[in-house]
N, C-alpha and C positions, 0 to 999 in steps of 0.2 A: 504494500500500500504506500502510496504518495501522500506527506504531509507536506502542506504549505504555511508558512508561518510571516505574519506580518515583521515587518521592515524592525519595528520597535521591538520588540520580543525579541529578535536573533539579536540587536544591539544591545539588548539588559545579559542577555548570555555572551555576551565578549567576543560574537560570533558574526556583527554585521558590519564586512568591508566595503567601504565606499568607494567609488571608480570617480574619476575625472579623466576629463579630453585632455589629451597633450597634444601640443601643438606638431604636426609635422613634420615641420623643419628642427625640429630637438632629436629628430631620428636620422634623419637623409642628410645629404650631404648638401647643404643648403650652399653652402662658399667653396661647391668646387669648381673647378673648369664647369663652361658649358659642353664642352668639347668631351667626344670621349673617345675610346680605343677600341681597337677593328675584334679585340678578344672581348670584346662586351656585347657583341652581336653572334648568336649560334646559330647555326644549319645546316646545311646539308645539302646532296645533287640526288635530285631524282631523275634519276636515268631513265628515258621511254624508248625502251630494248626493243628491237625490234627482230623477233627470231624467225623471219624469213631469212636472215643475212647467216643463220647457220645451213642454209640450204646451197642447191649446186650450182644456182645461177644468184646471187645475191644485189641484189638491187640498193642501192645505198640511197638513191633519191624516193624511194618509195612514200617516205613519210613524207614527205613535203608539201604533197598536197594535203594533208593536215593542218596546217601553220597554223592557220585560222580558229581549231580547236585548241591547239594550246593556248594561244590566245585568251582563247572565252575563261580557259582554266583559269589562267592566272587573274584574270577578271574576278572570278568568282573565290579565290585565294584572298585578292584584297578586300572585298567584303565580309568574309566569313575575317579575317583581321581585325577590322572596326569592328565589326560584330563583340569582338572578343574585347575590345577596348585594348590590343595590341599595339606596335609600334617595327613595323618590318617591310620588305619588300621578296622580290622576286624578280628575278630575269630567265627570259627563254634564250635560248643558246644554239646554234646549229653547231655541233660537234668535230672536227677537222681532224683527228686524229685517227691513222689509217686503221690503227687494230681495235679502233672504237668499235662495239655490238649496239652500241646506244646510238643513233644518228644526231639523237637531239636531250636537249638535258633543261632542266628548269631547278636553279638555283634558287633555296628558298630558305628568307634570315629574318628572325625575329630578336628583337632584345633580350637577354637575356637576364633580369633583374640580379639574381643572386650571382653572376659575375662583375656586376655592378657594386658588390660590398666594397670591393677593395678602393673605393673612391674615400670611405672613409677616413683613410691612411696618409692622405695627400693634407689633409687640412689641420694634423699634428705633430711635436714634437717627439713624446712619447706613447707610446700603447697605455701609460698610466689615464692621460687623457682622454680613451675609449670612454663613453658612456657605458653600461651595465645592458644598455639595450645593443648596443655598437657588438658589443662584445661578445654579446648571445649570437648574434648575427654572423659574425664572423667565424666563429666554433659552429657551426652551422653547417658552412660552407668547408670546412677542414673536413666534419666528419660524415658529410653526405655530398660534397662532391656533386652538387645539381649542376648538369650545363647547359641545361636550354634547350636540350634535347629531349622535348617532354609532348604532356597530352595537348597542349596547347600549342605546340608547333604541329603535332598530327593530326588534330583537327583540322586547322588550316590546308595542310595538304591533300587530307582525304577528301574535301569539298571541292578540291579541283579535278581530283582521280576520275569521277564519273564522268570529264569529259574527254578522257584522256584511251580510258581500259580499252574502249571496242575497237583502237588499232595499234594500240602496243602494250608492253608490258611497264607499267612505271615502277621502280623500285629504287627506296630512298640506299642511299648510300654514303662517303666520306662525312662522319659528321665530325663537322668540326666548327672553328670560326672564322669569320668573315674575311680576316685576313690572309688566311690558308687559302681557302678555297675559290678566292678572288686568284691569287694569279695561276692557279688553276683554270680556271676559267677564260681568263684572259691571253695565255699565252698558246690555247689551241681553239677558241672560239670564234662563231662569227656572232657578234651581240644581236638579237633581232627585237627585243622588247623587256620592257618596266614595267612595272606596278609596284606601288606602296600603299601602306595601311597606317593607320596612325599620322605619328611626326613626319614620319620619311614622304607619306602620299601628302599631306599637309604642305610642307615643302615642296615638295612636285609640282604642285598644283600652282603655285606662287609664282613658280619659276615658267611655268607655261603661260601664264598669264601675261608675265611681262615680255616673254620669248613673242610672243601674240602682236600687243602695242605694240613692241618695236619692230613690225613688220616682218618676222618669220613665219609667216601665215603654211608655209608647207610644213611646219614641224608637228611630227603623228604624235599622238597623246599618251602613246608608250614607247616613246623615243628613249633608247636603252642607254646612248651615249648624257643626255641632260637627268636620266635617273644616274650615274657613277660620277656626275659631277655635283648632286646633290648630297651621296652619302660622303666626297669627297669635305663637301664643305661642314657637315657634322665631326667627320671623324677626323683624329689628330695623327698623324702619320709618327710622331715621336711622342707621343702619349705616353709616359714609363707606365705601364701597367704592374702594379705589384702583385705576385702570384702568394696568395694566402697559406699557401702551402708549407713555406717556409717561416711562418709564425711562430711561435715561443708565446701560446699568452697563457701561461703557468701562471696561478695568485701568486707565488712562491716569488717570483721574477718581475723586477720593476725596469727592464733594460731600454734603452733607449731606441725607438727603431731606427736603424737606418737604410736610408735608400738604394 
């Protein structure tokens, strides 16, 4: 049986804890860069395998008349994104790479919040100066290791998969982060499209607009080259990222961190 007992009663028994809001910014890293680092963003390449090319005559353009459904995918990636009140993007990719089985790949990156602790570490002197909340956070991240590689990056992708399955195989692959998997991308790719969700589509969108007024009226709305110059402008190419890994925060130990 469930007892319920008024507010004043569990207070006469030494028993009633009172909550307060704390404010946000006493948690997050309110004074640090806005900028961040390419390992704060996690994903992955879904490959759209296409296993006719294990057969005797292999056709490598076969997919291509497809384009248009990958397309729609990544369309429907960015939505299901906002949906989630994320913050990510997506590029479709034609594959160039001759022992490629995948003809074509869609890169797909979302923030990863809990590689985002380590911003904490930039705005102090010593780890004494962690908050108690800082701190939880970070022993957090030491002993569950989350990378972004989770139900909420799968979600997003499995909302594009239904437009993808009826002519190839999509399957996620290299995950890692943004940094990785960019020149990856880039140094056998041919870029064919963007999409973002969140800050990143937010941004996008700003930048089309002004791309617009100032008379580039030919520029497509998933123009993949003005998507890498927007995560360009977020992201810090020298960013020190501190890997949490290498922490000491023993009570025992009052040491000073350094860089």
């Amino acid at each position: 049986m469930v007892h319920f007992y008024h507010a004043e009663c569990l207070e006469s028994w030494g028993l009633f804890i009172k909550l307060e809001i704390v404010d946000i910014n006493s948690l997050l890293e309110a004074n640090s860069s806005e900028k961040i680092s390419g390992q704060h963003i996690a994903g992955y390449q879904l490959c759209l395998y296409d296993h006719g090319l294990y057969g005797q005559n292999p056709d490598k353009e076969r997919l291509d008349k497809h384009v248009t459904q990958m397309k729609a995918a990544l369309s429907v990636m960015s939505v299901e994104g906002n949906r989630q009140n994320g913050h990510g993007f997506a590029f479709l990719w034609k594959d160039h790479w001759e022992l490629s089985l995948a003809p074509y790949s869609i890169s797909i990156f979302n923030m990863a919040p809990f590689q985002s602790i380590e911003r904490f570490l930039h705005d102090i002197d010593s780890l004494d100066d962690l908050t108690d909340m800082q701190a939880r956070f970070i022993k957090l991240v030491q002993e569950e290791d989350p990378t972004g590689h989770g139900d909420f990056l799968a979600k997003i992708t499995n909302s594009g998969k239904r437009f993808l399955s009826g002519f190839c195989s999509p399957t996620m692959e290299g995950f890692h982060t943004w940094d990785v998997l960019r020149d990856i991308m880039l140094n056998r790719a041919e870029l064919l499209a963007f999409d973002g969700w969140g800050l990143f589509g937010d941004i996008f969108n700003d930048r089309l607009v002004s791309e617009y007024a100032s008379g580039n009226l030919d520029l497509s709305i998933t123009d993949p080259e003005l998507g890498l110059e927007v995560i360009g402008e977020l992201i810090d190419p020298n960013y020190e990222f501190i890997n949490l890994s290498y922490l000491n925060l023993s009570e025992d130990e009052g040491d000073e961190y350094e860089w």
